[in-house]
The first five atom37 places (N, CA, C, CB, O) and aatype in JSON, in Angstrom:
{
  "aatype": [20, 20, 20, 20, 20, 20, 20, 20, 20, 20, 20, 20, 20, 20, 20, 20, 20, 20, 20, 20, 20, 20, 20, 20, 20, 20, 20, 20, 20, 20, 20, 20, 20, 20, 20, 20, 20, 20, 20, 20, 20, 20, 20, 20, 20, 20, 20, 20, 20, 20, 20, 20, 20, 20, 20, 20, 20, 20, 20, 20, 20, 20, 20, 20, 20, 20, 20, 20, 20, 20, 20, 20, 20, 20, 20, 20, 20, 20, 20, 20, 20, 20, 20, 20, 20, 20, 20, 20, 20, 20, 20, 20, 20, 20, 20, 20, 20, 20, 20, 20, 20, 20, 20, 20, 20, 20, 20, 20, 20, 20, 20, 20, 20, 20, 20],
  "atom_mask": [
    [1, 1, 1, 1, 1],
    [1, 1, 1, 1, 1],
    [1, 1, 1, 1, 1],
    [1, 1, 1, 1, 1],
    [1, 1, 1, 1, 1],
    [1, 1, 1, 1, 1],
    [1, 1, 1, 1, 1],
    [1, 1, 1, 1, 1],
    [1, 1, 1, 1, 1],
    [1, 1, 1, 1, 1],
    [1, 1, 1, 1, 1],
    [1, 1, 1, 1, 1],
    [1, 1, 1, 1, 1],
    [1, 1, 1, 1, 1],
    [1, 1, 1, 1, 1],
    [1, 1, 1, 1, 1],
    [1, 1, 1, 1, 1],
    [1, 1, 1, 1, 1],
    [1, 1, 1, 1, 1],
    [1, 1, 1, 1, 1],
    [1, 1, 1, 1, 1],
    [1, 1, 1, 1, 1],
    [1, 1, 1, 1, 1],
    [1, 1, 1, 1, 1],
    [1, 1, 1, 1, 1],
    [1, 1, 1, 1, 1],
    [1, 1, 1, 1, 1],
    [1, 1, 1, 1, 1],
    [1, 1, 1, 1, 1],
    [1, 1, 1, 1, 1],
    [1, 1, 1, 1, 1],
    [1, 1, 1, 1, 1],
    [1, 1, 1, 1, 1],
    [1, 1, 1, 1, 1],
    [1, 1, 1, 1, 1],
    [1, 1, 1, 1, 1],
    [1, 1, 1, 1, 1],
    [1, 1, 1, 1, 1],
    [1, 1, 1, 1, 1],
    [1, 1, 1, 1, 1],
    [1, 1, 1, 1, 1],
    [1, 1, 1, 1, 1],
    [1, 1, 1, 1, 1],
    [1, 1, 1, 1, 1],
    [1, 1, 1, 1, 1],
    [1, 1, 1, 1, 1],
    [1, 1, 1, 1, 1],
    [1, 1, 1, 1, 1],
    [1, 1, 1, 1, 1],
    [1, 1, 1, 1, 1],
    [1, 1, 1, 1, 1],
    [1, 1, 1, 1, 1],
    [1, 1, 1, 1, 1],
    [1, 1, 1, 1, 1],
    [1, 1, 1, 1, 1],
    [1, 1, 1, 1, 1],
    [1, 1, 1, 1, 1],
    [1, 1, 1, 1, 1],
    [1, 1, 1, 1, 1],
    [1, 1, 1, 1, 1],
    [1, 1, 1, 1, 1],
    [1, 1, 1, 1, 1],
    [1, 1, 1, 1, 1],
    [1, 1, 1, 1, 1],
    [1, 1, 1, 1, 1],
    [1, 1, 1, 1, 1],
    [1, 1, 1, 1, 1],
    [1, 1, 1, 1, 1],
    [1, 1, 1, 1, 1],
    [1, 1, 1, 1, 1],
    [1, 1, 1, 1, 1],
    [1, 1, 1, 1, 1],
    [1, 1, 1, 1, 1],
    [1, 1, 1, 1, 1],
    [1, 1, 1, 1, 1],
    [1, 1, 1, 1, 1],
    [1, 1, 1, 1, 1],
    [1, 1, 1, 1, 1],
    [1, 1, 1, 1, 1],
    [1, 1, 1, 1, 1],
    [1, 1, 1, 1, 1],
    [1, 1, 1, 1, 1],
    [1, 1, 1, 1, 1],
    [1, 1, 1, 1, 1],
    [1, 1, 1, 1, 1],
    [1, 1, 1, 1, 1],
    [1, 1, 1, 1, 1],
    [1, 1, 1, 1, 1],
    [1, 1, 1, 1, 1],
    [1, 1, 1, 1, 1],
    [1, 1, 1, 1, 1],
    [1, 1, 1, 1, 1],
    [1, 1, 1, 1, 1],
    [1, 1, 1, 1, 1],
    [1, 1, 1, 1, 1],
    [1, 1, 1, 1, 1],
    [1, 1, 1, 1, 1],
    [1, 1, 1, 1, 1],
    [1, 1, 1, 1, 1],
    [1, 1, 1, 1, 1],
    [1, 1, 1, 1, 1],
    [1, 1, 1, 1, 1],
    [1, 1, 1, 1, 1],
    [1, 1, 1, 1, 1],
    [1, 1, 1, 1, 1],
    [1, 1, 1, 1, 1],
    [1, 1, 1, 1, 1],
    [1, 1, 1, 1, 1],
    [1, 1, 1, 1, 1],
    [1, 1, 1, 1, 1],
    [1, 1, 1, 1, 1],
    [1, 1, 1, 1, 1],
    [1, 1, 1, 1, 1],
    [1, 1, 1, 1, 1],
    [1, 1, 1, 1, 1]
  ],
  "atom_positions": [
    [[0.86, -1.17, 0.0], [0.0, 0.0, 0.0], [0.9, 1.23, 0.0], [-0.97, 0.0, 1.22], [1.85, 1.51, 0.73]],
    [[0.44, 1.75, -0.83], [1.24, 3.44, -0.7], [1.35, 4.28, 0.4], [0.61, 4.45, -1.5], [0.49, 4.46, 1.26]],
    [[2.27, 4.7, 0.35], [2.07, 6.09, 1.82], [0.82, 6.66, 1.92], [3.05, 7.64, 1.67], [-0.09, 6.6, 2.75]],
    [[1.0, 7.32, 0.69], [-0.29, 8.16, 0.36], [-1.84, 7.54, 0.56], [-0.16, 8.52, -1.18], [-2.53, 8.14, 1.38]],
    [[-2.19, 6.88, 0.17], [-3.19, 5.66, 0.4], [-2.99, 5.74, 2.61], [-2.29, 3.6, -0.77], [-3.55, 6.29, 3.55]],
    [[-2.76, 5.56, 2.56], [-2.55, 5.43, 3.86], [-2.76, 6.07, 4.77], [-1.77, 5.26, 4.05], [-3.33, 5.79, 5.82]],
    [[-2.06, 7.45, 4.24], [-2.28, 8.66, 5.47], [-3.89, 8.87, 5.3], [-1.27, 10.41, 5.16], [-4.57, 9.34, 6.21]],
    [[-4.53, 8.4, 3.8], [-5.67, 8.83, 4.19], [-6.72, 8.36, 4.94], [-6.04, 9.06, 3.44], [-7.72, 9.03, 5.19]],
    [[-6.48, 6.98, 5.38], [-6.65, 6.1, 6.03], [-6.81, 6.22, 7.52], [-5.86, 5.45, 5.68], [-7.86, 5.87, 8.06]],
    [[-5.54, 6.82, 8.37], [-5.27, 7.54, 9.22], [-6.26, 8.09, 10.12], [-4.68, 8.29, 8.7], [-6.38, 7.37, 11.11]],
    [[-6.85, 8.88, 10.12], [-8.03, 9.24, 10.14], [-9.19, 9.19, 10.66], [-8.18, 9.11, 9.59], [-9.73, 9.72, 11.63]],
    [[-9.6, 8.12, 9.52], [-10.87, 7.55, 9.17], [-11.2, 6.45, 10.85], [-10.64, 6.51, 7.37], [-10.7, 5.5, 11.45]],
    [[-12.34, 7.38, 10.96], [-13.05, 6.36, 12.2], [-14.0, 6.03, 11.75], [-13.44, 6.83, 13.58], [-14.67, 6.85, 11.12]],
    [[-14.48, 4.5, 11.9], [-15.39, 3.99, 11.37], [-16.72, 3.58, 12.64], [-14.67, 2.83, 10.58], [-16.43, 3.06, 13.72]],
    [[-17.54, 3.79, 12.41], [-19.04, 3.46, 13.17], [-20.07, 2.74, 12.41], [-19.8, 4.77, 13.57], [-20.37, 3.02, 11.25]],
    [[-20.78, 1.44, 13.35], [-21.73, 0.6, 12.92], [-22.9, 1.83, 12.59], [-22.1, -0.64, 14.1], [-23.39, 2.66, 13.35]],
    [[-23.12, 1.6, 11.28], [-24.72, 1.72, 10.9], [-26.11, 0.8, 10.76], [-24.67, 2.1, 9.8], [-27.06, 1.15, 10.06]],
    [[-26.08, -0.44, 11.53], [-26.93, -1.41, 11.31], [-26.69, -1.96, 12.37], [-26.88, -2.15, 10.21], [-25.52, -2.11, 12.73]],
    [[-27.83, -2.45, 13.19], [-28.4, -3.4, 13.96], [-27.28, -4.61, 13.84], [-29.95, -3.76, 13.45], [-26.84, -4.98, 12.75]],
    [[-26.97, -5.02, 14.79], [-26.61, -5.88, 14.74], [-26.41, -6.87, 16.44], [-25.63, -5.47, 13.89], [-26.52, -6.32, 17.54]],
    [[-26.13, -8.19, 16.27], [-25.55, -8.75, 17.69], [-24.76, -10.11, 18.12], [-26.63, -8.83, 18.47], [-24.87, -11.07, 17.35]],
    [[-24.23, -10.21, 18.92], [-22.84, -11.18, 19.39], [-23.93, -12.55, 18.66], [-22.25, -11.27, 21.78], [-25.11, -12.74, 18.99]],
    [[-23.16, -13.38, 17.64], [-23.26, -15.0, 18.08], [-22.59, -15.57, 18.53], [-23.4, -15.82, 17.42], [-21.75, -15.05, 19.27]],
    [[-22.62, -16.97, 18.3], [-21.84, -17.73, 18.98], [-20.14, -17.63, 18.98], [-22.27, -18.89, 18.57], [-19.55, -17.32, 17.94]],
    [[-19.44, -17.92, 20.21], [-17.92, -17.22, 19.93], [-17.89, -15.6, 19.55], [-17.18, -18.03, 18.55], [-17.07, -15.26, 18.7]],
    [[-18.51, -14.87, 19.97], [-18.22, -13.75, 20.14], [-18.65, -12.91, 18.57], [-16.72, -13.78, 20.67], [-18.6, -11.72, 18.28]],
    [[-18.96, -13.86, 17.94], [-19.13, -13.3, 15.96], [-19.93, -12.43, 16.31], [-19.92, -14.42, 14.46], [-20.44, -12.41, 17.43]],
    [[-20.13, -11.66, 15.49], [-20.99, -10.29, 15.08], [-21.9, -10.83, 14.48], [-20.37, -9.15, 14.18], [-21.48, -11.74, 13.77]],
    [[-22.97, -10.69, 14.42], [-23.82, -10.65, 13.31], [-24.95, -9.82, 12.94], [-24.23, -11.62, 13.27], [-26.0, -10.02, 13.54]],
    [[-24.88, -8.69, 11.82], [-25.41, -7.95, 11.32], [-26.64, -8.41, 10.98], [-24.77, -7.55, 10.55], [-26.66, -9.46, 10.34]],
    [[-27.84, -7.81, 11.29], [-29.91, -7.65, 10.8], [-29.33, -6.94, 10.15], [-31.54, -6.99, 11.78], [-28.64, -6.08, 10.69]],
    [[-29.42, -7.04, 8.6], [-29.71, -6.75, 7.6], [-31.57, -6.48, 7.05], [-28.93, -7.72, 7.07], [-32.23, -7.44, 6.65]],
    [[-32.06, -5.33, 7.13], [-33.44, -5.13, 7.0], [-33.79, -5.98, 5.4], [-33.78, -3.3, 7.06], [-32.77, -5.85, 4.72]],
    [[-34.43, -6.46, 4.93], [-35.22, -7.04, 3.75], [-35.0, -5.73, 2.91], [-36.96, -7.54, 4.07], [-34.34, -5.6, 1.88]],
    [[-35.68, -4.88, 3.55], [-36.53, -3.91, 2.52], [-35.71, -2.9, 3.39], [-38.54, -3.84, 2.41], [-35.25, -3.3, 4.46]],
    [[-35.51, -1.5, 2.95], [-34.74, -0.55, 2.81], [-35.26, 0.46, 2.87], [-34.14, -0.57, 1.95], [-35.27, 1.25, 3.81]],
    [[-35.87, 0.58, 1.65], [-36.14, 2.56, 1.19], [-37.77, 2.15, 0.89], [-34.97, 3.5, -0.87], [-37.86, 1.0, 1.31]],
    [[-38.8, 2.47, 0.49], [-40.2, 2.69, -0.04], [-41.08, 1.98, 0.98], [-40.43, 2.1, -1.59], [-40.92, 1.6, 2.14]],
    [[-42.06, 1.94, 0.08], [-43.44, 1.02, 0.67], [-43.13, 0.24, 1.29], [-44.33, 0.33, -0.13], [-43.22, 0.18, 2.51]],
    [[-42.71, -0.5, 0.61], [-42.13, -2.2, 1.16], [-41.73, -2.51, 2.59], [-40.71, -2.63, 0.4], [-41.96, -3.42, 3.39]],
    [[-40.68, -0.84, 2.54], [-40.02, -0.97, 3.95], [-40.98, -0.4, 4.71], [-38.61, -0.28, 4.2], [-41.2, -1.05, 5.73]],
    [[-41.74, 0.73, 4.56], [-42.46, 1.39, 5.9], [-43.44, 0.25, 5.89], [-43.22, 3.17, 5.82], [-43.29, -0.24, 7.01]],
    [[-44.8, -0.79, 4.97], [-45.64, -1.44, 5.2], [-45.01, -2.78, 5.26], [-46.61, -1.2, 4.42], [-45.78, -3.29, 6.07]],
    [[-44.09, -3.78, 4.96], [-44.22, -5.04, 5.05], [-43.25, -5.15, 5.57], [-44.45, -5.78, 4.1], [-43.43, -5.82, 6.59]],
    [[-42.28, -4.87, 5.46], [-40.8, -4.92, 7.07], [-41.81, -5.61, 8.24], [-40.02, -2.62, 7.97], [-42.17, -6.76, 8.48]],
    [[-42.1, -4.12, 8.92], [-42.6, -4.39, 10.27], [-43.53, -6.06, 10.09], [-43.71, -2.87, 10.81], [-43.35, -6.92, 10.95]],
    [[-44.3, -6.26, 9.15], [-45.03, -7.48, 9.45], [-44.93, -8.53, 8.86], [-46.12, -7.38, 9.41], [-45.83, -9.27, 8.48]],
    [[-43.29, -8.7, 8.69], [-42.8, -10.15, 8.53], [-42.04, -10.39, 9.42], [-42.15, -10.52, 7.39], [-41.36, -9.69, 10.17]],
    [[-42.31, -12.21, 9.22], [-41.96, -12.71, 10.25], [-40.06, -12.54, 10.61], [-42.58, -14.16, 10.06], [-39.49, -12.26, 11.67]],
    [[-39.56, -12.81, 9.39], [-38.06, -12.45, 9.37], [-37.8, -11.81, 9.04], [-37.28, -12.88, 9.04], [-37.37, -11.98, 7.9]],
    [[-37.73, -9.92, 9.8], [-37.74, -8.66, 9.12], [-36.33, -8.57, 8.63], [-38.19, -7.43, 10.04], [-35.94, -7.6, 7.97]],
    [[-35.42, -9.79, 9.02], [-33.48, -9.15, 8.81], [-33.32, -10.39, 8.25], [-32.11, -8.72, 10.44], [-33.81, -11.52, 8.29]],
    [[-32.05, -9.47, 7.48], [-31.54, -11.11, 7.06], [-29.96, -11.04, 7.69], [-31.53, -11.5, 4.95], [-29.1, -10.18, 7.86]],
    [[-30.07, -12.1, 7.86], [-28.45, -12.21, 9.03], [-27.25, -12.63, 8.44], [-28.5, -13.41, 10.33], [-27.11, -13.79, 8.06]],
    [[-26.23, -11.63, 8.33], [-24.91, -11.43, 7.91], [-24.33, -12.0, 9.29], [-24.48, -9.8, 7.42], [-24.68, -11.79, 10.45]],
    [[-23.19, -12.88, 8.68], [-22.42, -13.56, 9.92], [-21.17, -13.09, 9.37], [-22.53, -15.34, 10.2], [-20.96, -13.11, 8.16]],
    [[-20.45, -12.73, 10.08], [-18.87, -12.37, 10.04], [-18.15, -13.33, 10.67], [-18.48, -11.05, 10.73], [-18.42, -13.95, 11.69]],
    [[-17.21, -13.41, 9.98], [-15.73, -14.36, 10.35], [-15.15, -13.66, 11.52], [-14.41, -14.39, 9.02], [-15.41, -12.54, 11.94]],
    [[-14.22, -14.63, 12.0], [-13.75, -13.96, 13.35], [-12.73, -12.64, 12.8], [-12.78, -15.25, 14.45], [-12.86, -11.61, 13.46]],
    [[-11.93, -12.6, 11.88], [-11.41, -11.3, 12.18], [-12.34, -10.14, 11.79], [-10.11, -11.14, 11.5], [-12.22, -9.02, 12.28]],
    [[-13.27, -10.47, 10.89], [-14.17, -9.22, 10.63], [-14.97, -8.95, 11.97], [-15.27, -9.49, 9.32], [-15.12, -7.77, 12.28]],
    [[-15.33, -9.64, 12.54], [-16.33, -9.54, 14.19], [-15.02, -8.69, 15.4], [-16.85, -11.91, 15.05], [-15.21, -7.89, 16.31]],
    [[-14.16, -9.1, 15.05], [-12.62, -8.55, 16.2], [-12.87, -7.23, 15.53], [-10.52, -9.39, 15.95], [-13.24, -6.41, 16.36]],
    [[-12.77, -6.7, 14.17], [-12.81, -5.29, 13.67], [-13.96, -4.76, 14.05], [-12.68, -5.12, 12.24], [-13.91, -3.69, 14.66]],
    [[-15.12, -5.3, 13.81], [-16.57, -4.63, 13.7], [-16.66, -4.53, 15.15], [-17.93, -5.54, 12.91], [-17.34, -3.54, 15.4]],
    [[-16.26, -5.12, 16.23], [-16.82, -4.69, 17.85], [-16.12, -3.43, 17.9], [-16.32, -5.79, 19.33], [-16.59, -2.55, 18.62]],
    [[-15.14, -3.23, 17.28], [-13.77, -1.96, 17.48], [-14.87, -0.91, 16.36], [-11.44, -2.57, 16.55], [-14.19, 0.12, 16.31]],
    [[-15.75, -0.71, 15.74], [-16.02, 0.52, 15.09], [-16.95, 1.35, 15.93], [-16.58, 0.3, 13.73], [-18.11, 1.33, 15.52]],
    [[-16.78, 1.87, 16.7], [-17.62, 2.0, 18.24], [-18.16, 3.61, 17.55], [-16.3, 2.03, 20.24], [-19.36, 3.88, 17.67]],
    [[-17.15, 4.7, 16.79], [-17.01, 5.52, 16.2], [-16.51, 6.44, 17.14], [-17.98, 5.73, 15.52], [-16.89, 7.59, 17.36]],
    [[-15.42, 5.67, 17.79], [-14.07, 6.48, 18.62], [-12.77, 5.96, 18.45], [-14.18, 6.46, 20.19], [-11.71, 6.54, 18.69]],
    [[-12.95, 4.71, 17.98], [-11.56, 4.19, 17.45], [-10.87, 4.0, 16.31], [-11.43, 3.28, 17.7], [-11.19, 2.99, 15.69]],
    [[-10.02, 4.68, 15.84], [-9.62, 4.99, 14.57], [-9.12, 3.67, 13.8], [-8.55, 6.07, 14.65], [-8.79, 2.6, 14.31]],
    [[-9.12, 3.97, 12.61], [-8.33, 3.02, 11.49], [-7.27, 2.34, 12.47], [-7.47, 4.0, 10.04], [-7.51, 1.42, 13.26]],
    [[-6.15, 2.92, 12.29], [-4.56, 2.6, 12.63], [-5.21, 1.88, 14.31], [-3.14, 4.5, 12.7], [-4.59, 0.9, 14.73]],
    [[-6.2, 2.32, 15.01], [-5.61, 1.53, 16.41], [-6.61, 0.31, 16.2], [-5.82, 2.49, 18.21], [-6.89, -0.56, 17.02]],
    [[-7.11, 0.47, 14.89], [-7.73, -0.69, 15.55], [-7.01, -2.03, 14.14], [-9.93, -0.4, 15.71], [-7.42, -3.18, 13.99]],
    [[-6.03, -1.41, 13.42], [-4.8, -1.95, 12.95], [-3.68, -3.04, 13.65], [-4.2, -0.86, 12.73], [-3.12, -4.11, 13.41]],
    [[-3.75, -2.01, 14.66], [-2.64, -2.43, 15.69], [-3.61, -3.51, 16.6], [-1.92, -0.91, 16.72], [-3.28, -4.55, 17.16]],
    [[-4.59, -3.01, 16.53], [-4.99, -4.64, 17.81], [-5.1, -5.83, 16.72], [-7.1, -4.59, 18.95], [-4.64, -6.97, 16.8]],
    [[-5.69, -5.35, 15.88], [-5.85, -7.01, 14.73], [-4.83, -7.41, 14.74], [-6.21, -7.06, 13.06], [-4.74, -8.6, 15.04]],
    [[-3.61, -6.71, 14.44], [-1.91, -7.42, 14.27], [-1.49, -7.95, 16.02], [-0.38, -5.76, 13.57], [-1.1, -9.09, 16.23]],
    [[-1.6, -7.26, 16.77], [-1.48, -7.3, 18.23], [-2.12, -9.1, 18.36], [-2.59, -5.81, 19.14], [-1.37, -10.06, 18.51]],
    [[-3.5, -9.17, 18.27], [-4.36, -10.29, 18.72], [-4.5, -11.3, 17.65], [-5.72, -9.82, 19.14], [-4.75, -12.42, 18.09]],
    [[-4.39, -11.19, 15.88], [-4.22, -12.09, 15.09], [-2.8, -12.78, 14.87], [-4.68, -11.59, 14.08], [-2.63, -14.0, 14.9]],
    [[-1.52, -11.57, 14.6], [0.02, -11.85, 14.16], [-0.46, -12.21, 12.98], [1.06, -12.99, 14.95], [-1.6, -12.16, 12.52]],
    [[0.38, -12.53, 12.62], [0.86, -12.88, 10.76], [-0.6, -13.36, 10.02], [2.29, -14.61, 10.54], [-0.99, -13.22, 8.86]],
    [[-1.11, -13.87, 10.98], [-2.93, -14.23, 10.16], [-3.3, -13.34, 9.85], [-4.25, -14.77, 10.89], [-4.42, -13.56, 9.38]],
    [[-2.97, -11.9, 9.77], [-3.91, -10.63, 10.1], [-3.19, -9.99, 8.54], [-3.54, -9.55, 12.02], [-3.79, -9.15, 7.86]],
    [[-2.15, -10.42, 8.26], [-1.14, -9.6, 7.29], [-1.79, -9.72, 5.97], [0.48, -10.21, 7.22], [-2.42, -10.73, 5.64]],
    [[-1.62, -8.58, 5.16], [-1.4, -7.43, 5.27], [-2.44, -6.62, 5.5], [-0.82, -7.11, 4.42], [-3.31, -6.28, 4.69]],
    [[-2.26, -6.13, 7.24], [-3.54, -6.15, 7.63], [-4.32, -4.31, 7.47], [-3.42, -6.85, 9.33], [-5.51, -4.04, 7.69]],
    [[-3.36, -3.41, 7.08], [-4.23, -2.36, 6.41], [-4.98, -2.55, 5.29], [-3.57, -1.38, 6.09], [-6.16, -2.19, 5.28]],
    [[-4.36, -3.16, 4.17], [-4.76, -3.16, 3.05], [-6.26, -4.3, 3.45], [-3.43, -3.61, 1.93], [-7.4, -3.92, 3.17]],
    [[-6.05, -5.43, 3.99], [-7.44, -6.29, 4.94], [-8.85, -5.35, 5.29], [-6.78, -6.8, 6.75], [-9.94, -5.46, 4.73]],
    [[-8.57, -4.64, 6.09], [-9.29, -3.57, 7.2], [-9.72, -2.59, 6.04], [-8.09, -2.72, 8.6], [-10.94, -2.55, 5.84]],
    [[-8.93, -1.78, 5.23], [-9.67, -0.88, 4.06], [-10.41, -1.62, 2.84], [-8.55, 0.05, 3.35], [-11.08, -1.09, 1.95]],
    [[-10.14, -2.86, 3.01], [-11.02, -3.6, 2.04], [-12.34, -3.86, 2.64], [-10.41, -4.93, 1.59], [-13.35, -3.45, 2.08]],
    [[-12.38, -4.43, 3.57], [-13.25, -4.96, 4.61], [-14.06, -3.14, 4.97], [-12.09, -5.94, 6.17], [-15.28, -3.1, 5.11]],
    [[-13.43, -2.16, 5.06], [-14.4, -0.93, 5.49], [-15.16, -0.83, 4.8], [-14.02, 0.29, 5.63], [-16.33, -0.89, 5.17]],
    [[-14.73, -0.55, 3.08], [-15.15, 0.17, 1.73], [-16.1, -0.86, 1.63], [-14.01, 0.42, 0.36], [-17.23, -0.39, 1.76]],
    [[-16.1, -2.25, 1.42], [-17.04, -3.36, 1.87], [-18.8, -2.99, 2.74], [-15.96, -4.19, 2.99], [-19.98, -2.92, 2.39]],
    [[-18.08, -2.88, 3.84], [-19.25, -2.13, 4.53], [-19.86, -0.94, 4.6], [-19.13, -2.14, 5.42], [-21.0, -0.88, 5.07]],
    [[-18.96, 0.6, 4.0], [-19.61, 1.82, 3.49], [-20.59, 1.6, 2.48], [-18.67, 2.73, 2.97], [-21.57, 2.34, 2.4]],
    [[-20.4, 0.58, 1.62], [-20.64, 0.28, -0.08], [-22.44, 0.13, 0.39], [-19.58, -1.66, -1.02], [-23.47, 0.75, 0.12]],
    [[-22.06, -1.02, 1.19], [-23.14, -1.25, 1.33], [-23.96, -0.6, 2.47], [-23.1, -2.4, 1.31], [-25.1, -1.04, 2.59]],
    [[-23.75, -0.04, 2.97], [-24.27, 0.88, 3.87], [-24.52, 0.48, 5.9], [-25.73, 1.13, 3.03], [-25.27, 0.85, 6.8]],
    [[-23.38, -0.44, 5.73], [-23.35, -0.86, 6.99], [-22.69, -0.22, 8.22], [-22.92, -1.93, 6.88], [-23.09, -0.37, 9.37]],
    [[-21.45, 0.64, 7.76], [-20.61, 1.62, 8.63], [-20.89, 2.64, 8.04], [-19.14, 1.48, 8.78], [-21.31, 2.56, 6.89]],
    [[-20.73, 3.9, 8.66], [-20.1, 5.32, 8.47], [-18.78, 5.3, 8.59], [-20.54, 6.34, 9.39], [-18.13, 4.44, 9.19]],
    [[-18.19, 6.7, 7.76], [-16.73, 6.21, 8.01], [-16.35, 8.09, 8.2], [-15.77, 5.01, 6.34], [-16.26, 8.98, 7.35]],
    [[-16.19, 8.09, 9.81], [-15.81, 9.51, 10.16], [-14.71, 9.74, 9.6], [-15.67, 9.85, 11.53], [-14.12, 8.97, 8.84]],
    [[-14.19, 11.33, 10.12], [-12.44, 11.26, 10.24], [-12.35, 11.95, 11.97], [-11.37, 12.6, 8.66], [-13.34, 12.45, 12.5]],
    [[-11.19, 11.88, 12.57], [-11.1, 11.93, 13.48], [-10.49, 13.63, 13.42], [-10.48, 10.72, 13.96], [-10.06, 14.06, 12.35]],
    [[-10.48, 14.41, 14.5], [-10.34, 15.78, 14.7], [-9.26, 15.26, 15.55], [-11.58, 16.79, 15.25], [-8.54, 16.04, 16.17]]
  ]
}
């Protein structure tokens, strides 16, 4: 990864935008709503029976996603994945900005910058 790429990285604090909660072993798992934006969502969401659909994360994505609290920046929460994974984690910026842009895309995090 480039410097440049990087510093912009720096930064960037990321925060859950979606419902979500612990499974088993500590995993994350994201409610994903069915329905989204229109009718669909304000009238038939609420009155189905399975209003979410459930995104399960792997353990290092669940170790990142408990860390997007939207106080802990990129880089520290860099350093704990490398800290608590080691070499499983490598190359673990370029990992973590894949894995963010992943979840902005789809509208699961916000992605602050830090002051």
């Amino acid at each position: 990864m480039n410097q440049h790429r990087l510093q912009q990285w720096h930064d960037v604090v990321p925060m859950h935008d979606m419902k979500w909660e612990d499974g088993p072993e500590e995993r994350a798992v994201l409610l994903v709503p069915r329905f989204r934006k229109g009718p669909l969502a304000r009238w038939l969401q609420p009155r189905l029976k399975r209003p979410h659909i459930r995104v399960k994360l792997d353990e290092i994505g669940s170790f990142a996603w408990h860390r997007m609290d939207g106080k802990t920046r990129f880089t520290e929460i860099v350093n704990a994945m490398r800290e608590h994974f080691g070499e499983r984690v490598e190359p673990a910026e370029q990992r973590l900005q894949q894995f963010l842009i992943l979840l902005y895309r789809d509208k699961f995090v916000k992605l602050l910058t830090s002051t």
